[in-house]
C-alpha positions in Angstrom: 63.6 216.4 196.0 64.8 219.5 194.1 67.6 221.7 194.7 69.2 224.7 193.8 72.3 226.5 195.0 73.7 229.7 194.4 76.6 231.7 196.0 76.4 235.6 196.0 80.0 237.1 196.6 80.1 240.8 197.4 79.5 243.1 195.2 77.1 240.8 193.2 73.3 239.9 193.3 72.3 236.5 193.2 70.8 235.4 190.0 66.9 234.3 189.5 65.6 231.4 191.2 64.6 228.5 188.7 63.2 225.9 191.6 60.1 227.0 191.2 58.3 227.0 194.6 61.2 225.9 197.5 59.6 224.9 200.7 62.8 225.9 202.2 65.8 227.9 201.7 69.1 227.2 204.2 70.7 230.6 204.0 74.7 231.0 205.5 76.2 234.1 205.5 77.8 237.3 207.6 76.5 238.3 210.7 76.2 241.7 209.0 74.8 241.1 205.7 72.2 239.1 207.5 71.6 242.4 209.2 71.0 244.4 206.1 67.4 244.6 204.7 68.7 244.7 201.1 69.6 240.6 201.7 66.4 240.0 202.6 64.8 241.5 199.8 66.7 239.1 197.3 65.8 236.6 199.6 62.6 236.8 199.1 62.6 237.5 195.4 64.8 234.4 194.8 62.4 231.9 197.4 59.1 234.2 197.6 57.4 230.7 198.6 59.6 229.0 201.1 60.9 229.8 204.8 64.2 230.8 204.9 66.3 230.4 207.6 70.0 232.2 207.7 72.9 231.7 210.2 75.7 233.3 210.2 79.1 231.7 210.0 83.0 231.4 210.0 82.9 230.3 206.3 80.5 229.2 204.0 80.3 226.0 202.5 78.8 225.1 199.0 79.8 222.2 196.5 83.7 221.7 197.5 84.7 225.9 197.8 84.5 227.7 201.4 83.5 230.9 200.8 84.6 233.8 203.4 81.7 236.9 203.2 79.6 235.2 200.5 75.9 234.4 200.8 75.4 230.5 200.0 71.8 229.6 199.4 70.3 226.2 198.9 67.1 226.2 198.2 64.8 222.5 198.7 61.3 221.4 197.1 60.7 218.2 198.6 58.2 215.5 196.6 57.0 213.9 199.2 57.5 215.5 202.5 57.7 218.5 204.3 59.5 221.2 207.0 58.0 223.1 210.1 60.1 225.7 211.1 60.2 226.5 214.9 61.8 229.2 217.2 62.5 230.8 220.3 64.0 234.4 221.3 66.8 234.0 224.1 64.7 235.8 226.4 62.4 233.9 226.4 63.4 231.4 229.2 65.6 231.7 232.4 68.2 229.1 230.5 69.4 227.3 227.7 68.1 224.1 228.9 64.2 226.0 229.2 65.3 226.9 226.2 65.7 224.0 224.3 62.7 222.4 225.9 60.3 225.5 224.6 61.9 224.9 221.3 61.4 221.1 220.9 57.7 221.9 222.4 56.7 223.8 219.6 57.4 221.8 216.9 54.7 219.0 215.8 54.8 215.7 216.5 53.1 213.6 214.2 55.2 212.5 211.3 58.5 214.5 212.6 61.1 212.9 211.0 64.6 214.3 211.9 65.1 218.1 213.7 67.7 219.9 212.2 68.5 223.0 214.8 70.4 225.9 214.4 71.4 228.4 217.9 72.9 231.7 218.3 76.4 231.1 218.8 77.9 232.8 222.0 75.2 233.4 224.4 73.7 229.7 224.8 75.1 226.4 226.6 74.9 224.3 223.7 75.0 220.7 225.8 71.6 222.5 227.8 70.5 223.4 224.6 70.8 220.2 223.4 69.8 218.6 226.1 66.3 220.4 226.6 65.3 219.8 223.3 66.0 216.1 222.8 63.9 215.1 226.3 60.7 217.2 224.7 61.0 214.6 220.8 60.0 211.2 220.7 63.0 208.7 221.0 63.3 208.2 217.6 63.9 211.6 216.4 67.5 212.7 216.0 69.3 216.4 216.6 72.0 217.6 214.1 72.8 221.0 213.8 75.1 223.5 215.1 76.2 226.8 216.4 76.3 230.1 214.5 79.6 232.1 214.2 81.5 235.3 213.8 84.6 234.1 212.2 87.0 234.0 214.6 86.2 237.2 216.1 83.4 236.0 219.0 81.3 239.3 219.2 77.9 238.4 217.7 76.1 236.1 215.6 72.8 236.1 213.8 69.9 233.3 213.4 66.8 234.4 211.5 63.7 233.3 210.1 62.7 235.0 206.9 63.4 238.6 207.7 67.1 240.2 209.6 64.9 240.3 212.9 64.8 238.7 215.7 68.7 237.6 215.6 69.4 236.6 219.2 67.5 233.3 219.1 67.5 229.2 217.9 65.9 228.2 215.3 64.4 224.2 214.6 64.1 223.0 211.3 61.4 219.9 211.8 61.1 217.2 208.8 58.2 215.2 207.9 57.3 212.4 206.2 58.0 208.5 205.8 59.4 208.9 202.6 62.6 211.1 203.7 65.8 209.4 205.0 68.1 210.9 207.2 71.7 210.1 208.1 74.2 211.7 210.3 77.8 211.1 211.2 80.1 213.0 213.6 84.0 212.7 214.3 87.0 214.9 214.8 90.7 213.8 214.1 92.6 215.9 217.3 95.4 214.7 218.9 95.9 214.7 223.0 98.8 216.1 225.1 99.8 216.5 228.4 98.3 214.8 231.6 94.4 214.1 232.0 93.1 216.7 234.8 90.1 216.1 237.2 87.8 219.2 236.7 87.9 220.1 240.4 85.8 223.2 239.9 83.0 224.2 237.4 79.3 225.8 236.8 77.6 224.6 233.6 80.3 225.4 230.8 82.2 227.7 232.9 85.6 226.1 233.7 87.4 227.1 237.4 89.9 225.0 238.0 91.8 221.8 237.1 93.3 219.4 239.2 92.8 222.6 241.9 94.8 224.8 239.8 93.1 228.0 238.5 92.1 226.6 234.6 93.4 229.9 233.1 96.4 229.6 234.2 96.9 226.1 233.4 95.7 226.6 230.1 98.3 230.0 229.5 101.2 227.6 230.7 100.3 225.2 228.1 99.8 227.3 225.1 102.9 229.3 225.8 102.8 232.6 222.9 99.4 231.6 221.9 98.2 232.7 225.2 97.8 235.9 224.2 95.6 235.9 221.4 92.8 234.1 223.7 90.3 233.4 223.0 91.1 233.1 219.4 93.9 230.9 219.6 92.0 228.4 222.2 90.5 227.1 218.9 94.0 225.7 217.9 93.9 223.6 221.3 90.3 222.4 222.7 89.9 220.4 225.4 88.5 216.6 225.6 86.2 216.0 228.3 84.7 212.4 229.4 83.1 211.0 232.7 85.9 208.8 233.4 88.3 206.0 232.1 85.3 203.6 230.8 84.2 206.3 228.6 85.0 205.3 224.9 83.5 208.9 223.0 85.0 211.8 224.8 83.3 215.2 223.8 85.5 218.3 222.6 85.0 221.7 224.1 86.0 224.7 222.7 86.7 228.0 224.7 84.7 231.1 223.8 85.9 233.4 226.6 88.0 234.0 229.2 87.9 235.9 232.8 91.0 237.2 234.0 88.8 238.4 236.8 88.0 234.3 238.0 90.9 232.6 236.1 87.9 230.9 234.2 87.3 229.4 230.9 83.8 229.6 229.2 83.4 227.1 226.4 80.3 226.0 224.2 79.6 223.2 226.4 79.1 221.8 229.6 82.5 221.1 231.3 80.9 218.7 234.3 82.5 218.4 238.1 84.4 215.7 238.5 84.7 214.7 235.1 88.5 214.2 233.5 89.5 216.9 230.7 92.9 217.1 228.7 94.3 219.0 226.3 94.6 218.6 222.1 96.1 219.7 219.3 95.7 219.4 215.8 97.1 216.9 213.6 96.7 217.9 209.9 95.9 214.3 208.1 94.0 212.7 211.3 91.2 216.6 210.3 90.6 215.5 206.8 90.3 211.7 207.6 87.6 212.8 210.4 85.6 214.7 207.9 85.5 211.7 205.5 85.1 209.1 208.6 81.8 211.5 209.2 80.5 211.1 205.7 80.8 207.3 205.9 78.9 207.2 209.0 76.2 208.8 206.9 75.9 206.0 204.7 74.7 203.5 207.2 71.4 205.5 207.6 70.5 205.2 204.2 69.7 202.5 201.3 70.3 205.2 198.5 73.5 205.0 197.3 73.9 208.4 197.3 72.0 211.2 199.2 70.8 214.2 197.7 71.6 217.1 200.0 74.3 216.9 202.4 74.3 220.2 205.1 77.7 219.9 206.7 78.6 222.2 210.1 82.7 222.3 210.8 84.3 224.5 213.4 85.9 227.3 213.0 89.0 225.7 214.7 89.5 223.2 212.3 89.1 226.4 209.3 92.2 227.8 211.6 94.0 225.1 211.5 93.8 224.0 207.6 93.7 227.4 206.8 94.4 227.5 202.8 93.7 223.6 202.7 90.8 223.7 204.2 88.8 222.7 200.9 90.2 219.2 201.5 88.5 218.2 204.3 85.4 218.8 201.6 87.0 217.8 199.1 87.2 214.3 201.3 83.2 214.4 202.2 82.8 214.9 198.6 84.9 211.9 197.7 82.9 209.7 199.9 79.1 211.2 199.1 79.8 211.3 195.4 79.3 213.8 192.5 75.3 214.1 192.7 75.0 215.4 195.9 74.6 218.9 196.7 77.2 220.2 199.8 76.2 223.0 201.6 76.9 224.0 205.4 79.5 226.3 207.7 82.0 226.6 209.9 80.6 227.1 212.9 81.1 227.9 216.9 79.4 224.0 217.9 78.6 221.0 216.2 75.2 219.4 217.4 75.2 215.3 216.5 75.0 211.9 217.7 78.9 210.3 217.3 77.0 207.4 215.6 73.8 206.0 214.7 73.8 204.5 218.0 74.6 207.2 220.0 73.0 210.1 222.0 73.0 213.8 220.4 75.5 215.4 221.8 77.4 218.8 221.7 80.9 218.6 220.1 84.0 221.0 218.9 86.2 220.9 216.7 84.6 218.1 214.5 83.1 217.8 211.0 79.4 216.8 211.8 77.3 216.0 208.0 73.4 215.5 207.8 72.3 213.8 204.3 68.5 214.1 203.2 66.6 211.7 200.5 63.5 210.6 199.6 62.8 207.1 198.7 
């Protein structure tokens, strides 16, 4: 496998391609310069040979810098094996779960290794999403991925496929080939408060009520000031959901709007009936340690010592919550993966994982989720 990456700030072009021929080219950036034909152009002058495939983000990710309004490319000849790239428009089913199903149906099966998916970031149910696409892949094949963003401002976000249009749509990244190992790791570092809540009222991600009391204004009581910059300030305190008291692995939700209309909360996932949710808050130390727990988790997938890409999706509440320290929770992954690995990735609206090898792909918040590549 070879690899390039290069980071184009604004104001700057990025500089000549010496890859050669990339198969594929992960490109995060700006919702709007992802919008702007002039990107594309260098693009496709610095990866005239490989698909590229762009999602816009909170914060870009290359080596052990997070970039704010940059364009990080990482462009990826593989020896050995090679990518299908798949996609469907968001109106092209009547859900995110149809969604996810036409997605995973168009991607081949023979030889599909791993399916590395990226979705637009405000208009889909992410669990659904998820959900629809694993039951359509053989039982072997894992999901990471994640969730495109806007910063923190939750207007619009961009996924595209080798030109700024479509936008509004998901986008699977299949990988083939027995040579090409995979690994994957998932965890967060968010500490609870308050009293676990039945979830006495809910559709699909949208939250009603907890414990019978309008979740709005439960979730206003509890935040105090912060309640009013939502849905921003929801990232600073997500909400742990799990099926009951046997469940070991609770998922994290994070809100992306709010109806003062139906005192409701939408989040990125499903928030199930009769399932228990709580509150969390961060705790600085217990971030960073997640992110390297992640990159351990990795490890067990491989027999290289050290993998040569690593593509790592954070949320955008833990970039809140670090804030000018948010390097070290790369800096950490880094520590772990070693020196000869390229880091690339985003902060994103959803991280799209397993927990563990063992475990089935889920959608999480507020965690540092890490997908490593080799080829034997």
């Amino acid at each position: 496998m070879k690899i390039i990456q290069q980071v184009r700030q604004v104001g700057h072009c990025l500089p000549p391609a010496v890859v050669g021929e990339a198969q594929l080219a992960l490109v995060f950036s700006t919702t709007a310069m992802l919008r702007e034909e002039c990107t594309w152009e260098e693009l496709r002058a610095t990866f005239p040979h490989a698909r590229i495939v762009a999602c816009s983000t909170a914060g870009e990710i290359a080596g052990t810098t997070v970039y704010d309004d940059s364009i990080v490319c990482t462009g990826i000849r593989f020896e050995h094996s090679r990518v299908e790239v798949a996609t469907v428009h968001l109106d092209e089913a009547p859900d995110s779960q149809a969604l996810g199903a036409l997605l995973g149906s168009r991607l081949p099966r023979t030889d599909l290794a791993h399916v590395f998916v990226l979705s637009e970031g405000l208009n889909v149910n992410g669990s659904s999403l998820v959900a629809g696409l694993v039951a359509q892949l053989p039982a072997s094949v894992a999901v990471t991925g994640g969730l495109s963003a806007d910063g923190s401002n939750f207007q619009c976000t961009a996924v595209c496929v080798d030109g700024p249009h479509p936008s509004r749509q998901v986008v699977a990244i299949g990988f083939y080939g027995s040579r090409l190992q995979i690994g994957y790791g998932c965890l967060g570092g968010w500490d609870s408060f308050g009293p676990e809540r039945r979830i006495t009222r809910a559709e699909g991600n949208v939250l009603y009520e907890l414990d019978g009391e309008p979740a709005l204004d439960l979730y206003k009581r509890y935040l105090g000031e912060h309640a009013a910059n939502l849905p921003a300030s929801g990232l600073l305190f997500p909400l742990t959901v799990r099926r009951g008291y046997d469940d070991e692995m609770p998922v994290v939700r994070t809100i992306l709007s709010v109806d003062e209309n139906t005192r409701s909360l939408t989040f990125a996932g499903d928030v199930p009936h009769g399932y228990r949710a709580r509150l969390m808050r961060a705790n600085f130390e217990r971030l960073v340690d997640g992110a390297s727990e992640a990159a351990k988790v990795t490890q067990q997938w491989i027999s290289a010592s050290t993998p040569e890409l690593a593509i790592l999706v954070s949320c955008v509440g833990r970039k809140l919550v670090l804030k000018q320290r948010i390097e070290e929770e790369v800096e950490a992954v880094r520590d772990v993966l070693g020196n000869d690995t390229v880091l690339t990735g985003f902060y994103s609206y959803g991280e799209i994982s397993p927990f563990t090898p063992s475990a089935r792909c889920e959608l999480h918040n507020q965690t540092m989720t890490i997908t490593t590549l080799s080829e034997r």
